[in-house]
TIDRENMI-163283 format. One record per residue: residue number from 1; residue in three letters; x, y, z of N, C-alpha, C, O in turn. Coordinates in nm, 3 decimals, padded with zeros to 5 digits. Example, Ala and Ser with C-alpha at 12.3 -4.5 7.8 and 13.67 -1.06 7.14 Angstrom:
! TIDRENMI-163283
 pos code    n_c1    n_c2    n_c3   ca_c1   ca_c2   ca_c3    c_c1    c_c2    c_c3    o_c1    o_c2    o_c3
   1  ALA  01.319 -00.569  00.780  01.230 -00.450  00.780  01.320 -00.330  00.780  01.424 -00.332  00.846
   2  SER  01.285 -00.225  00.708  01.367 -00.106  00.714  01.290  00.003  00.787  01.341  00.114  00.804
This chain:
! TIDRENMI-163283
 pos code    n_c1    n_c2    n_c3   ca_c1   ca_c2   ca_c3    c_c1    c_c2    c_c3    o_c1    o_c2    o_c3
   1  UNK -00.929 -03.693 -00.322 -00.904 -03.617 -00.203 -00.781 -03.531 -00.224 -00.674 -03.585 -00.251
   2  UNK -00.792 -03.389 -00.212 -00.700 -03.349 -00.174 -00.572 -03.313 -00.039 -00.596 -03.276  00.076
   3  UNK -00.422 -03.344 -00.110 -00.310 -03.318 -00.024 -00.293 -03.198  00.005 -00.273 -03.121 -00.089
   4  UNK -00.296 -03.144  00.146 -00.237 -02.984  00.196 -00.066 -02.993  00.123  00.010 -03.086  00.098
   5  UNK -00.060 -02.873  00.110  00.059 -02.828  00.078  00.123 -02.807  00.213  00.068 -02.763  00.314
   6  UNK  00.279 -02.857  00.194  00.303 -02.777  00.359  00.462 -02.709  00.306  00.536 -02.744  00.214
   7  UNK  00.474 -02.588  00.419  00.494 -02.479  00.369  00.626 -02.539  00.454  00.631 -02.606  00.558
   8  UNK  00.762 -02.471  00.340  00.904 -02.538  00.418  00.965 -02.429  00.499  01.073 -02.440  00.558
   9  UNK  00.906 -02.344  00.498  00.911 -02.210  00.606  00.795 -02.152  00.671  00.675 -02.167  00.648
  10  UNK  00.849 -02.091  00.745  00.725 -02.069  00.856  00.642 -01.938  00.778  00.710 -01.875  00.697
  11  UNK  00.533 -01.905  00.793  00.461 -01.759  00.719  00.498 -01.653  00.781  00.518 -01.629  00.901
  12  UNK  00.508 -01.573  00.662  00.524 -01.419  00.676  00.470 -01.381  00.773  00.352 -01.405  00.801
  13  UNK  00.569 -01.297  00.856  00.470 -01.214  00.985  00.453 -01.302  01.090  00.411 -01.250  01.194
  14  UNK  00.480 -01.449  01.093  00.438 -01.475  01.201  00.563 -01.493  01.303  00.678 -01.457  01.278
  15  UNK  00.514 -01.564  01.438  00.633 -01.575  01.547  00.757 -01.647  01.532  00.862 -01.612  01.584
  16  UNK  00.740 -01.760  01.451  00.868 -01.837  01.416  00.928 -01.746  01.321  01.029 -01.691  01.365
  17  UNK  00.902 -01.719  01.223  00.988 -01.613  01.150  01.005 -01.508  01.210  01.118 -01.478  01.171
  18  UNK  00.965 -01.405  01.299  01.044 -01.313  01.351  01.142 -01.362  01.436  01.249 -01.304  01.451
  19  UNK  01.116 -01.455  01.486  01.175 -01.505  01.572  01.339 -01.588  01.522  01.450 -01.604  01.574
  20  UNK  01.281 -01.619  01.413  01.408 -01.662  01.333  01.482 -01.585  01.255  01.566 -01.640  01.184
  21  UNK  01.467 -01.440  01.250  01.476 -01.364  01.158  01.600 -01.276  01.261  01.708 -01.236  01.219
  22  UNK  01.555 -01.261  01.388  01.610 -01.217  01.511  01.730 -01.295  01.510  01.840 -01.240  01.520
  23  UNK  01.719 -01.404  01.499  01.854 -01.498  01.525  01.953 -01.448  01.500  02.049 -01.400  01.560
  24  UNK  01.893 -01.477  01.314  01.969 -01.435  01.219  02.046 -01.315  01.174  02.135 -01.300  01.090
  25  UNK  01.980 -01.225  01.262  02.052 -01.122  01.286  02.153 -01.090  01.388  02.232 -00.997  01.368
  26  UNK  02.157 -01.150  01.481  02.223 -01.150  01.596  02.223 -01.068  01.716  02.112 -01.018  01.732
  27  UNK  02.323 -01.028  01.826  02.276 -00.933  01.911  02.300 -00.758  01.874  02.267 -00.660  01.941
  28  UNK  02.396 -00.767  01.697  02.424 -00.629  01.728  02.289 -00.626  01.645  02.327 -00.723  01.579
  29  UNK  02.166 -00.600  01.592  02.076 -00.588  01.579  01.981 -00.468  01.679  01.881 -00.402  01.652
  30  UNK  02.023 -00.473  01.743  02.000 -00.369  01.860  02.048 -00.234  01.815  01.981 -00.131  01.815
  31  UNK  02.213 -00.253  01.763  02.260 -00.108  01.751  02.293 -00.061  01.620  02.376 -00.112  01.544
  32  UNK  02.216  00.047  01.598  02.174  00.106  01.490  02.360  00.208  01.425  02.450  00.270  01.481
  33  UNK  02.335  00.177  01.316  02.424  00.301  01.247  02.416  00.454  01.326  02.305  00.500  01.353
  34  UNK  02.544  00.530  01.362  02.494  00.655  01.435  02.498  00.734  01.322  02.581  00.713  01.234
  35  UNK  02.398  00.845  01.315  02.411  00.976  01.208  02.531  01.001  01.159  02.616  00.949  01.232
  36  UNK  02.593  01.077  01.036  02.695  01.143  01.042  02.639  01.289  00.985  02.522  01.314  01.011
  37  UNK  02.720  01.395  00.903  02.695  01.491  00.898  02.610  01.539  00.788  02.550  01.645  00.771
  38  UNK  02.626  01.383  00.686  02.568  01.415  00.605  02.402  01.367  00.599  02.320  01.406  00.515
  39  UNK  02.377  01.275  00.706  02.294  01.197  00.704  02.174  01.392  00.771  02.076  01.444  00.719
  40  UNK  02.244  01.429  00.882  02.188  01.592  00.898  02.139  01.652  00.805  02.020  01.680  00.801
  41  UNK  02.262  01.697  00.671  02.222  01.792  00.594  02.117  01.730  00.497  02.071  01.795  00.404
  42  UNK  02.091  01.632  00.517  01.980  01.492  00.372  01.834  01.578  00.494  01.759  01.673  00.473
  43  UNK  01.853  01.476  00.632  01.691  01.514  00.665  01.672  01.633  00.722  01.555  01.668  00.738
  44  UNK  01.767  01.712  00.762  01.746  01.867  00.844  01.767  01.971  00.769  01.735  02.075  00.828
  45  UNK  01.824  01.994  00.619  01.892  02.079  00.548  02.016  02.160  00.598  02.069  02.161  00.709
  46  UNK  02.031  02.194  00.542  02.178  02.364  00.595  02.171  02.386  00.712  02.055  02.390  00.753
  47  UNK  02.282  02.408  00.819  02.277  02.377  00.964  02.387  02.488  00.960  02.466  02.518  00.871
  48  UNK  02.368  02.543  01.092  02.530  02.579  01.118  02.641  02.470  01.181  02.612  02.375  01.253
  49  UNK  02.748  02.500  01.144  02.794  02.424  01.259  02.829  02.363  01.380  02.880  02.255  01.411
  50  UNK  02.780  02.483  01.454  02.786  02.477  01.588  02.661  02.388  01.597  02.671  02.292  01.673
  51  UNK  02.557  02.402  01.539  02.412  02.319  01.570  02.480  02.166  01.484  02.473  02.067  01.556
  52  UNK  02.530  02.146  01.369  02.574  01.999  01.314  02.637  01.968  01.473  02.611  01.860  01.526
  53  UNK  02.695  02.040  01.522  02.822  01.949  01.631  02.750  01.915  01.763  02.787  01.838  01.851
  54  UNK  02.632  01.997  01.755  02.522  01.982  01.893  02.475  01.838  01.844  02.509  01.739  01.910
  55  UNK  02.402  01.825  01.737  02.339  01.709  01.670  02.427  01.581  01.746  02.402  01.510  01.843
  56  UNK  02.551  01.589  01.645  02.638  01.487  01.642  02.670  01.459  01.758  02.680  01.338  01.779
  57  UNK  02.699  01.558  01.887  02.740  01.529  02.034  02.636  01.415  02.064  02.695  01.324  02.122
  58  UNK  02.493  01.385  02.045  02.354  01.308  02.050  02.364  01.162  02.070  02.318  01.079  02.148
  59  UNK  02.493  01.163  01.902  02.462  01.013  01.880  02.339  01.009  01.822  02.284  00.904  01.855
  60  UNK  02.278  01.066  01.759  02.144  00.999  01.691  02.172  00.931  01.592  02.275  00.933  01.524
  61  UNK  02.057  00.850  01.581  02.049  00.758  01.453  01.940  00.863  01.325  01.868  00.962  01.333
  62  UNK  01.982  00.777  01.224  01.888  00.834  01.100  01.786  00.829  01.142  01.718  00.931  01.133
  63  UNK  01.729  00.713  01.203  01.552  00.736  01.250  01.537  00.875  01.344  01.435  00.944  01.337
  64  UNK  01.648  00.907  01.433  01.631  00.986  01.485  01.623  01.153  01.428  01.559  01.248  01.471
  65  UNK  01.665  01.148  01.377  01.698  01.247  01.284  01.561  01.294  01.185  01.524  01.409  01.163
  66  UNK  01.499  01.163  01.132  01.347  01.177  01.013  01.314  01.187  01.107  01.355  01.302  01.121
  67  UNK  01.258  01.159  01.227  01.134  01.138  01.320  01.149  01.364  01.358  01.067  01.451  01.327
  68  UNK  01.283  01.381  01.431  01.290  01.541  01.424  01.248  01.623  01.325  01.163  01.710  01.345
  69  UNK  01.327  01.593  01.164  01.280  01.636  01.036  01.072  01.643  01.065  00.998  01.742  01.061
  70  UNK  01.051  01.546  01.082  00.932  01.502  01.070  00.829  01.630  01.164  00.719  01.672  01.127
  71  UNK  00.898  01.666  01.279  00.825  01.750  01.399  00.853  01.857  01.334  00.752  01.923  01.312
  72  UNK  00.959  01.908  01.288  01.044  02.028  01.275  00.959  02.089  01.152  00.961  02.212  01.146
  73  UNK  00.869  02.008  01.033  00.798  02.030  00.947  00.633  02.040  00.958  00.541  02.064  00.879
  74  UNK  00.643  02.012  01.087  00.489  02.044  01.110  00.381  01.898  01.171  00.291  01.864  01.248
  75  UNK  00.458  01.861  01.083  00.410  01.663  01.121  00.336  01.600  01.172  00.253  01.515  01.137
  76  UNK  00.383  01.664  01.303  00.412  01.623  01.432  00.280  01.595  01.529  00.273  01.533  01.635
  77  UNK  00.183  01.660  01.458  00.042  01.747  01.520 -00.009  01.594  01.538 -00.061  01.541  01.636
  78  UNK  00.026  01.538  01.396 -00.095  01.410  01.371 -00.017  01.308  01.463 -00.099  01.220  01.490
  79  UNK  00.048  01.292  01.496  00.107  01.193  01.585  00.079  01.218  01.713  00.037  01.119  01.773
  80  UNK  00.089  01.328  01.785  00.041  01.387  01.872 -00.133  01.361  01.904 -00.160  01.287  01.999
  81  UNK -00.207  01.400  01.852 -00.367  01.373  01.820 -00.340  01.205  01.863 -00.430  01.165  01.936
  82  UNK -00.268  01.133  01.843 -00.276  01.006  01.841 -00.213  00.946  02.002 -00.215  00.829  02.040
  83  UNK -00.166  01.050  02.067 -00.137  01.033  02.231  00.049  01.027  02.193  00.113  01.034  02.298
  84  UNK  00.159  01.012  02.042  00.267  01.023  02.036  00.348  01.140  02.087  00.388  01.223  02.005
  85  UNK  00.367  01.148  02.172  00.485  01.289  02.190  00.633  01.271  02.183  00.676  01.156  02.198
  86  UNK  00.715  01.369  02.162  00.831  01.350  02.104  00.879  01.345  02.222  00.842  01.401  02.325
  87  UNK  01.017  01.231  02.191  01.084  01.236  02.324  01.240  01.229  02.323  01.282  01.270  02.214
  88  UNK  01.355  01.184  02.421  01.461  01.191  02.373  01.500  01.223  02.275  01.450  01.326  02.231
  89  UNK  01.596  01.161  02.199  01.690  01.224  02.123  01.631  01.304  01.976  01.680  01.390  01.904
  90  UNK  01.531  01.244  01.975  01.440  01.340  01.800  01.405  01.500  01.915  01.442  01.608  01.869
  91  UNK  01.335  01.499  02.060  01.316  01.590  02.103  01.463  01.673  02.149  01.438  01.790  02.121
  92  UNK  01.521  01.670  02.173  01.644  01.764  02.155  01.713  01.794  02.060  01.798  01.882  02.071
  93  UNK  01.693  01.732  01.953  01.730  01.727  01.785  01.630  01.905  01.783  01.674  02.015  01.751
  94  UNK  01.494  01.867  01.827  01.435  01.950  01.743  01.439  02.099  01.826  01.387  02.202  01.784
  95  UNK  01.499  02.087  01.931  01.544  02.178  01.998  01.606  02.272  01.963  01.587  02.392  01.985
  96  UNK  01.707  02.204  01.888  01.897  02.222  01.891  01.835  02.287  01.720  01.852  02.405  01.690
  97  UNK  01.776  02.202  01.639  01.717  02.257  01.493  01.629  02.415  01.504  01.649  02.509  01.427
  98  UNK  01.506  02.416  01.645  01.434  02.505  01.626  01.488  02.638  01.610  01.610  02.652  01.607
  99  UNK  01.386  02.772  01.597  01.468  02.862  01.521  01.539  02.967  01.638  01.454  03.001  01.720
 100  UNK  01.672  03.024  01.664  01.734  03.090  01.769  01.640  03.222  01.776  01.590  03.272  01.675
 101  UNK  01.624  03.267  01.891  01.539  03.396  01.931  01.587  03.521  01.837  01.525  03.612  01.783
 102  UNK  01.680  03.498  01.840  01.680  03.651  01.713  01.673  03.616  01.559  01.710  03.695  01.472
 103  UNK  01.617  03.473  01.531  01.536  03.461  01.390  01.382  03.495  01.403  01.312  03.532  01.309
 104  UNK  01.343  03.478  01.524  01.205  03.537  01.575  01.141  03.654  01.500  01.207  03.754  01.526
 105  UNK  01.055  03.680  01.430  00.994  03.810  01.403  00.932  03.828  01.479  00.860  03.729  01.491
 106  UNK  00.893  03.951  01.597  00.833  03.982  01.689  00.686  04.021  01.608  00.589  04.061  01.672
């Protein structure tokens, strides 16, 4: 007859391990690293400054920042199709990124 193996941790993915994983992280787990200027010029490229200092006024996080990168490149469509629309802080990111009326070619 065979003995089950028993497992000295709980399985991947499931509720006791996230759940323990949460612990273990504690409550600042919640709050994310905020952008800095360079974390901008990595996912948005070359900025002016007045638009880096709009950014930075935000407080965004890096996610916030790829998720904008992400719209700002076209992306955005397929997430959209999927009922995702952009919102807070990636949506004023991509605001503050989109192009000023006199880059416009009429």
């Amino acid at each position: 007859m065979h003995t089950p193996i028993l497992q000295e941790y709980p399985a991947e993915g499931s509720r006791d391990m996230i759940e323990r994983e949460l612990r273990r992280l504690g409550p600042e787990a919640g709050n994310r690293a905020k952008a800095g200027p360079d974390d901008i010029l990595r996912f948005l490229g070359e900025l002016s400054p007045d638009r880096i200092a709009a950014i930075l006024a935000l407080e965004p996080t890096p996610a916030d920042l790829e998720l904008a990168a992400l719209w700002s490149q076209g992306d955005g469509d397929v997430a959209a199709a999927y009922g995702h629309t952009l919102a807070g802080k990636p949506a004023a990111i991509l605001d503050i990124v989109g192009p000023e009326e006199a880059e416009i070619e009429p």
